[in-house]
C-alpha positions as CSV (number, residue, x, y, z in Angstrom):
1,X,-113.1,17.6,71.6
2,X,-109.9,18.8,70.0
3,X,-109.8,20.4,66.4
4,X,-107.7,22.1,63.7
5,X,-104.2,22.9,63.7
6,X,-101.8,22.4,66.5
7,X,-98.5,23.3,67.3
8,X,-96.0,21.0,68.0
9,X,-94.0,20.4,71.5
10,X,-90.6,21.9,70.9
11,X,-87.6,19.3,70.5
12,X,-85.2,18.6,72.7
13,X,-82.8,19.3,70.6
14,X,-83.6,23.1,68.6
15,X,-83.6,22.3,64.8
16,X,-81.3,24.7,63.0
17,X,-82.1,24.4,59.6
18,X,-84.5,27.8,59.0
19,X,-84.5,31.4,58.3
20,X,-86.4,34.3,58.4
21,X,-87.6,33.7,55.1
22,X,-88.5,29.8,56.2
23,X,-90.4,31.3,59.2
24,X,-92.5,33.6,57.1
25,X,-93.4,31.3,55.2
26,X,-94.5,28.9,57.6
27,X,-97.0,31.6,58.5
28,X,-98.3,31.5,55.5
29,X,-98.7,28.0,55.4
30,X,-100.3,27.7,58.5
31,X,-102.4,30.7,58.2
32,X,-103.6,29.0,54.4
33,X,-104.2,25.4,56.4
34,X,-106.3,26.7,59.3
35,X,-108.5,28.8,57.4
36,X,-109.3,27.6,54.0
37,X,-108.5,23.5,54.8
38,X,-109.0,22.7,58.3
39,X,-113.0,23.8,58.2
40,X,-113.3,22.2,55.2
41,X,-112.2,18.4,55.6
42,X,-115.0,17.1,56.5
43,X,-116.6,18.2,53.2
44,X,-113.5,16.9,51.5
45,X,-114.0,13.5,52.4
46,X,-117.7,13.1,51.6
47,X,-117.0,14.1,48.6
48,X,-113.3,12.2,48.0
49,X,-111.5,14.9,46.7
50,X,-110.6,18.9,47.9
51,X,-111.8,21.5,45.9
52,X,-110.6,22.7,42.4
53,X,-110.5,26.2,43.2
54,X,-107.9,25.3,46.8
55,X,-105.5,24.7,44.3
56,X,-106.4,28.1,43.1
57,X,-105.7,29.5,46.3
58,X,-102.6,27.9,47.0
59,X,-100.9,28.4,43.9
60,X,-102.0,32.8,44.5
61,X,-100.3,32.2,47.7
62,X,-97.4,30.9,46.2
63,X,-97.8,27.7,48.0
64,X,-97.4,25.3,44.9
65,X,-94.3,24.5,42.8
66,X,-92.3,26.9,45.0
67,X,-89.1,25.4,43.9
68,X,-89.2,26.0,40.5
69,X,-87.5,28.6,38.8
70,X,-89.0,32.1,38.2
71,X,-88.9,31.5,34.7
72,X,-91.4,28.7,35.6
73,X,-93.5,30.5,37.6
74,X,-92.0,29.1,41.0
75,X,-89.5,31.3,43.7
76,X,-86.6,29.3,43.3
77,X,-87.1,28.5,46.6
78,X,-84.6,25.7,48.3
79,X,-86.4,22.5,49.1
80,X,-86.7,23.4,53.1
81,X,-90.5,25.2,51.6
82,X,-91.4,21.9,50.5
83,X,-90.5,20.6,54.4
84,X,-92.1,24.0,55.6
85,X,-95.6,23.1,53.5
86,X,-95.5,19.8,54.1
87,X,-95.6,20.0,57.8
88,X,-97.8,22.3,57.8
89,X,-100.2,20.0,56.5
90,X,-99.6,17.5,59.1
91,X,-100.1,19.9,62.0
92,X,-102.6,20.4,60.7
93,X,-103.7,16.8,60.3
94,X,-104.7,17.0,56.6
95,X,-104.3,14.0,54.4
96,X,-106.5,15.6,51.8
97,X,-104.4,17.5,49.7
98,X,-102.2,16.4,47.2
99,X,-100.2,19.6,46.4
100,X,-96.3,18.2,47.1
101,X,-96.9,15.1,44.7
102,X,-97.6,17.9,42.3
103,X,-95.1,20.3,43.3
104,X,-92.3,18.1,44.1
105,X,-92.6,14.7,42.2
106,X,-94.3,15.7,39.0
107,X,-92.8,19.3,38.6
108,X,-89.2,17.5,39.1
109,X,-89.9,15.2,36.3
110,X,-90.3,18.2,34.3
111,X,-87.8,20.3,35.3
112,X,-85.2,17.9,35.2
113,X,-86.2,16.3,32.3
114,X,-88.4,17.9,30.0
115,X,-87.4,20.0,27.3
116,X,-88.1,24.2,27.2
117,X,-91.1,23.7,25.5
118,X,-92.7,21.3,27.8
119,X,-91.3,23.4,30.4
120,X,-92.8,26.6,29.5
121,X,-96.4,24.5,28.4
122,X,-96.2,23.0,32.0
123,X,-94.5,23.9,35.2
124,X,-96.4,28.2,35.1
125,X,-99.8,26.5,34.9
126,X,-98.8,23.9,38.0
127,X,-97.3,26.5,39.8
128,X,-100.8,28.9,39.6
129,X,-102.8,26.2,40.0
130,X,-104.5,26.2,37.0
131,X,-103.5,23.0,36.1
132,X,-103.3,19.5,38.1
133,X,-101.2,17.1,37.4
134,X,-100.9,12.9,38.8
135,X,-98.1,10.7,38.3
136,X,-99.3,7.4,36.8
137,X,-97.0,4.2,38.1
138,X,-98.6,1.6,40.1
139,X,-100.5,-1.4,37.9
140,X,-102.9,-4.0,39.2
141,X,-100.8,-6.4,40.1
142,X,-97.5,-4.2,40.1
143,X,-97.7,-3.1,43.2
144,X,-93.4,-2.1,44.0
145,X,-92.3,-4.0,41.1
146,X,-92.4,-1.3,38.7
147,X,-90.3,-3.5,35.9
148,X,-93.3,-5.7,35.5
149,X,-94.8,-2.6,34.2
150,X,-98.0,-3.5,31.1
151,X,-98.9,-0.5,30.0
152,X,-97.7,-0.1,26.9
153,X,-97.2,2.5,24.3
154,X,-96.0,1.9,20.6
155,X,-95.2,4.4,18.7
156,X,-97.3,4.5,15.4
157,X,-95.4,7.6,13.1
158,X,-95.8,10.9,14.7
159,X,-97.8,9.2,17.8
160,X,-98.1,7.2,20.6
161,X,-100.9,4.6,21.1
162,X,-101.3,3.8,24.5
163,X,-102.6,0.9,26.1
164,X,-103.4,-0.5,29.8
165,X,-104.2,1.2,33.0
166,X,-103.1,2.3,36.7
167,X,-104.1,2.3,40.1
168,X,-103.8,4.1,43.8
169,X,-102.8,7.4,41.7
170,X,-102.8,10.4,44.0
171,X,-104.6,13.7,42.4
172,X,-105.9,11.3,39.5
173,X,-109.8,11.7,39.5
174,X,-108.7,15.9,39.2
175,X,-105.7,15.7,37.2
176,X,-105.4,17.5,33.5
177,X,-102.0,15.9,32.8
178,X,-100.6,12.8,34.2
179,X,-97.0,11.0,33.7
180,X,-97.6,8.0,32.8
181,X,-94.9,4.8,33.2
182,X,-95.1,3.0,30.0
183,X,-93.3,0.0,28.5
184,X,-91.9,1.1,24.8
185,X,-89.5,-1.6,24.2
186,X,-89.1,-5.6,24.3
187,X,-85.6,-5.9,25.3
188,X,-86.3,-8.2,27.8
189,X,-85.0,-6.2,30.4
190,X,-88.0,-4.5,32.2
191,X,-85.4,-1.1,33.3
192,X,-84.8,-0.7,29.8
193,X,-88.2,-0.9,28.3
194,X,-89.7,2.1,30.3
195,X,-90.8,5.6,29.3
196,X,-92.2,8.3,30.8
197,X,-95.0,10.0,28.6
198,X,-97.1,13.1,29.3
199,X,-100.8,12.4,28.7
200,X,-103.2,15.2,28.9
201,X,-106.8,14.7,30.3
202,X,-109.6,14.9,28.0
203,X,-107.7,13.1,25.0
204,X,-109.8,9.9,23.4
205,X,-109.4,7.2,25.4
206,X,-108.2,8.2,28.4
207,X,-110.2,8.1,31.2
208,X,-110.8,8.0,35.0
209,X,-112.3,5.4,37.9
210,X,-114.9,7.0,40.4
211,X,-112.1,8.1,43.7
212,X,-111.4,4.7,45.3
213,X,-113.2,4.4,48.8
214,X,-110.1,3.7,50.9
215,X,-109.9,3.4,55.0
216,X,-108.3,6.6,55.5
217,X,-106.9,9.9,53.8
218,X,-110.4,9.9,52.2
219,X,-110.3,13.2,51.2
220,X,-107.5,12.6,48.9
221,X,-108.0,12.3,45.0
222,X,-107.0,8.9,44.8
223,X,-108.4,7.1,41.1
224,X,-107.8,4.9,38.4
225,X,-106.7,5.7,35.2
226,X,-107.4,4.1,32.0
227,X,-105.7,3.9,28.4
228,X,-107.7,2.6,26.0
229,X,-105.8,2.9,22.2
230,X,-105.2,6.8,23.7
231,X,-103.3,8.9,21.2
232,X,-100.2,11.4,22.1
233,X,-98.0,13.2,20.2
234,X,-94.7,11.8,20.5
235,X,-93.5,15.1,21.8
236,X,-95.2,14.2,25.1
237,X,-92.2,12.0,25.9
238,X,-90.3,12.6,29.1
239,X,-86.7,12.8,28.2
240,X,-85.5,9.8,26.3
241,X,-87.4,6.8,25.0
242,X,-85.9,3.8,27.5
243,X,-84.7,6.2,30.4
244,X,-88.0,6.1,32.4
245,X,-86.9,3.9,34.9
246,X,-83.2,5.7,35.7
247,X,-85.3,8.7,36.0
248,X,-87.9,7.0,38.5
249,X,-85.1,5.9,40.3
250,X,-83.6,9.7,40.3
251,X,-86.6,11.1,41.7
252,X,-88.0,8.4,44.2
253,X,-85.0,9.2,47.0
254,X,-86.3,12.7,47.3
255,X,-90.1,11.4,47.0
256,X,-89.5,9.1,50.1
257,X,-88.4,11.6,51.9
258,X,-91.3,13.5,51.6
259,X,-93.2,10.5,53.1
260,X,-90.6,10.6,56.1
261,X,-91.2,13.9,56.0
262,X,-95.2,13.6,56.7
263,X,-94.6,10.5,58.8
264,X,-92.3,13.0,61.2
265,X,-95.0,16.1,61.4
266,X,-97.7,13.5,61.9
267,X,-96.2,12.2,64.6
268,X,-95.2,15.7,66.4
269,X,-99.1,16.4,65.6
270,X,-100.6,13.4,67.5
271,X,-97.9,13.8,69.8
272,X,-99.0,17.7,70.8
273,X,-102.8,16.3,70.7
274,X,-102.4,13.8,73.0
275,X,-100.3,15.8,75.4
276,X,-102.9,18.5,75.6
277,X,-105.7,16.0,76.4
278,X,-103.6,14.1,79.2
279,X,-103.5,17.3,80.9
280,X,-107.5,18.5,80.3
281,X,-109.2,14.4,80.6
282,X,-109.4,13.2,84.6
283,X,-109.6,10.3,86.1
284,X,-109.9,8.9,89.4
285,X,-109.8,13.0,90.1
286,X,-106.9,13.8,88.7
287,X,-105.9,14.4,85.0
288,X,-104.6,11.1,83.6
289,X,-101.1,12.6,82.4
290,X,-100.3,12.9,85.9
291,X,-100.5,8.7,86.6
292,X,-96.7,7.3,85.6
293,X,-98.0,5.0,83.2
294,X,-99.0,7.6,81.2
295,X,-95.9,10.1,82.2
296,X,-93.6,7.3,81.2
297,X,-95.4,6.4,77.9
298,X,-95.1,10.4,76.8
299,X,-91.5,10.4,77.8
300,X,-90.9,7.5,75.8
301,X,-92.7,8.9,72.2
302,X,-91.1,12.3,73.1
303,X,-87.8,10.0,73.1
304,X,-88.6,8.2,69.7
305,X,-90.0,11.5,68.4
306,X,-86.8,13.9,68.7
307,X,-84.8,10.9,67.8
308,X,-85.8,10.6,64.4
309,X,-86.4,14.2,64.2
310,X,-82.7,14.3,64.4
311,X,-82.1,11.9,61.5
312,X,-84.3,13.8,59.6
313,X,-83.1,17.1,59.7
314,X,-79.6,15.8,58.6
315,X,-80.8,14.1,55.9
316,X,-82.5,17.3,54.6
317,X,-79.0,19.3,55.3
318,X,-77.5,16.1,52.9
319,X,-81.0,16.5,50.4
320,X,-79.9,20.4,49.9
321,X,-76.4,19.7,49.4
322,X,-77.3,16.9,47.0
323,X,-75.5,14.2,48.8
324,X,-78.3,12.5,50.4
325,X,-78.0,8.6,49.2
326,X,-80.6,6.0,48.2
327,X,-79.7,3.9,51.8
328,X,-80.2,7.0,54.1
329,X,-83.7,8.1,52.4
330,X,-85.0,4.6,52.3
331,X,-84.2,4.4,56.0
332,X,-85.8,7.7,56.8
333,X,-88.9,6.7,55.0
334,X,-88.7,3.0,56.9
335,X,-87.8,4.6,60.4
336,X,-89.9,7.2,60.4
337,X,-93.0,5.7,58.9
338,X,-92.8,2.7,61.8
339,X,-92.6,5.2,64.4
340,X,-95.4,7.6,63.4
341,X,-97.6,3.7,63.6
342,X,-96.3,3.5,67.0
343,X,-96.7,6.9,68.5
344,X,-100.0,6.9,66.9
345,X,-101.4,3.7,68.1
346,X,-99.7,4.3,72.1
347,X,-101.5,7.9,71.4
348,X,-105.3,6.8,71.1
349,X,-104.6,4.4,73.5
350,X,-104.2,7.0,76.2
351,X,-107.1,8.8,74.8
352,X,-109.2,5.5,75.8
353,X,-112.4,5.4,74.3
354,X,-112.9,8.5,72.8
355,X,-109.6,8.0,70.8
356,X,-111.6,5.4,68.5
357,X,-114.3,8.5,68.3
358,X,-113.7,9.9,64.3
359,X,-114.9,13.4,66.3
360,X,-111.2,13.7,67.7
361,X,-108.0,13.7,65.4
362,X,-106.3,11.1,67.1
363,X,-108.5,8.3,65.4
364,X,-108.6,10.5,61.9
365,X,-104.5,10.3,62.4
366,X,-104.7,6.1,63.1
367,X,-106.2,5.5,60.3
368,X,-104.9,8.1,58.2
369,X,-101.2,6.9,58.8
370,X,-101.0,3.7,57.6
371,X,-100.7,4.6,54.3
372,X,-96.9,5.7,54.8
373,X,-95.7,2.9,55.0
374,X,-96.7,1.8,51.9
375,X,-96.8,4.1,49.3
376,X,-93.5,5.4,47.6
377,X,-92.5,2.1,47.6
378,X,-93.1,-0.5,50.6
379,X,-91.1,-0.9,53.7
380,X,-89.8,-4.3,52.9
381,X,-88.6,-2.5,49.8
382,X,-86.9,0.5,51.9
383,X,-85.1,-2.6,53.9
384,X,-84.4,-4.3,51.1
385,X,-82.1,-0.8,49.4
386,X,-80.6,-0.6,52.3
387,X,-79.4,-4.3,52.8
388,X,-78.0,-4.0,49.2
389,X,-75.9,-0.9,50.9
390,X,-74.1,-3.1,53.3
């Protein structure tokens, strides 16, 4: 049986995008995977959610928020340590944390939104760990469509009274703030009537599902959230009253690249797994990576693997110079997403029956993948922004 981390097979092609610095910090990512997640996942997903005190850990490490300013709390690192993190978590074939929708969807929102204040009240607490935050979009019934938004919240003097509730929200059952989408007008256009509103946990009326039992990544925090008549200062508002949705839009390129992102490492992960057990598991007498069927079936994800590694990497060299559009991220997210499925799927099948065993990570990464391509919006929606690009 095969566990913890692995390494991936080298590209074909050497990426180019990292430093000394990147490197080092990779170390430290992989170092904080192996030893304080890895022998703990199992745990995780009895239970449906990681620890409190791992975010702890991570944020002393300096493994949360790391692109926020100093000021903030962060390193003012460049988004290439959000990369670095992320795919450490998928070599090490974790779907259990939930630190980059904290550190690089929610503490976005506020950095680019918020005012000093909730800066200063926020983004030192995320980056230590101390505090956990969600972002609250999805709606029964919703699903993509986030102009059909309920959830309302009307503004009653100094206050917002907010009404409705969410679903599928990542880091929601731990969370102590969450951003919630909320409709604050009646325009009649659905992009003009959303807000994005800060709601702390703990306030009246706000509160939280048991974590949802889902097929895979069940060690992720993954909740509902309910807003019954809950009552927030009307400094809580993200950025303008009526700007929610321009700001969704804003930060949703960079948050589907972070599923690409995941999708990629996940694939190099099963990829490496499957390689080293063609070479240890014999049949007939000989080790079954040596038959052609299964020879040509490695070349062939090794193929698909680089290729989009490729794509990838240039669209991170267009992410840091902020010239990456809408099209190219959607189609990294849609590429990349389909191929991990495939790779996945062609990678238990060479595993035979001990690839549908939950005892080896090939069968945790089949189930655990199919998530990608739906959330951060579906792949029909990814093809459908980039047909609007043509």
């Amino acid at each position: 049986m095969q566990s913890g981390a692995i390494r991936p097979i080298p590209n074909m092609l050497p990426r180019s995008l990292f430093s000394a610095e990147h490197d080092a910090f990779r170390d430290s990512a992989r170092k904080f995977y192996e030893k304080q997640v890895v022998p703990n996942i199992a745990r995780y997903e009895q239970q449906q959610h990681v620890d409190r005190s791992l975010w702890q850990q991570a944020g002393a490490l300096g493994l949360l928020c790391c692109t926020m300013p100093e000021q903030y709390g962060g390193c003012g690192a460049d988004r290439l340590y959000s990369m670095i993190l992320i795919e450490e978590q998928a070599y090490a074939m974790d779907s259990s944390t939930g630190f980059s929708l904290h550190s690089d969807i929610v503490a976005n929102y506020i950095l680019n939104f918020g005012n000093e204040q909730q800066k200063q009240q926020w983004l030192p607490k995320m980056a230590s760990g101390e505090s956990i935050t969600a972002i609250a979009m999805t709606e029964p019934g919703t699903g993509s469509d986030l102009q059909a938004v309920r959830t309302s919240a009307v503004l009653e003097g100094d206050e917002y009274v907010i009404n409705g509730s969410k679903i599928f929200i990542t880091n929601g059952y731990l969370c102590d703030m969450a951003i919630v989408v909320c409709k604050t007008g009646s325009s009649g256009k659905g992009s003009a009537n959303l807000s994005l509103i800060m709601v702390e946990a703990g306030r009246a009326g706000f509160s939280k599902g048991k974590p949802l039992n889902k097929i895979g990544m069940k060690g992720q925090d993954t909740c509902e959230l309910f807003f019954d008549n809950v009552r927030v200062p009307k400094e809580n508002l993200l950025g303008a009253e009526g700007m929610g949705f321009m700001m969704l839009m804003k930060e949703l390129a960079w948050e589907r690249m972070l599923v690409a992102i995941i999708s990629q490492a996940g694939a190099e992960a099963a990829f490496a797994h499957t390689v080293q057990y063609s070479k240890q598991r014999k049949a007939f007498g000989k080790p079954i990576g040596e038959f052609q069927n299964s020879r040509f079936k490695l070349a062939e994800m090794r193929t698909e693997i680089d290729f989009c590694r490729a794509y990838l990497d240039r669209c991170m060299e267009l992410q840091l110079a902020g010239n990456l559009g809408i099209d190219a991220a959607a189609a990294a997210k849609y590429k990349i997403s389909e191929m991990f499925s495939k790779v996945v799927d062609e990678c238990l099948q060479l595993h035979g029956g001990y690839g549908y065993m939950l005892e080896y990570p090939i069968a945790r990464a089949y189930i655990d993948n199919r998530a990608n391509r739906i959330y951060a919006g579906t792949n029909e929606i990814m093809k459908e922004l980039i047909s609007r690009s043509l």
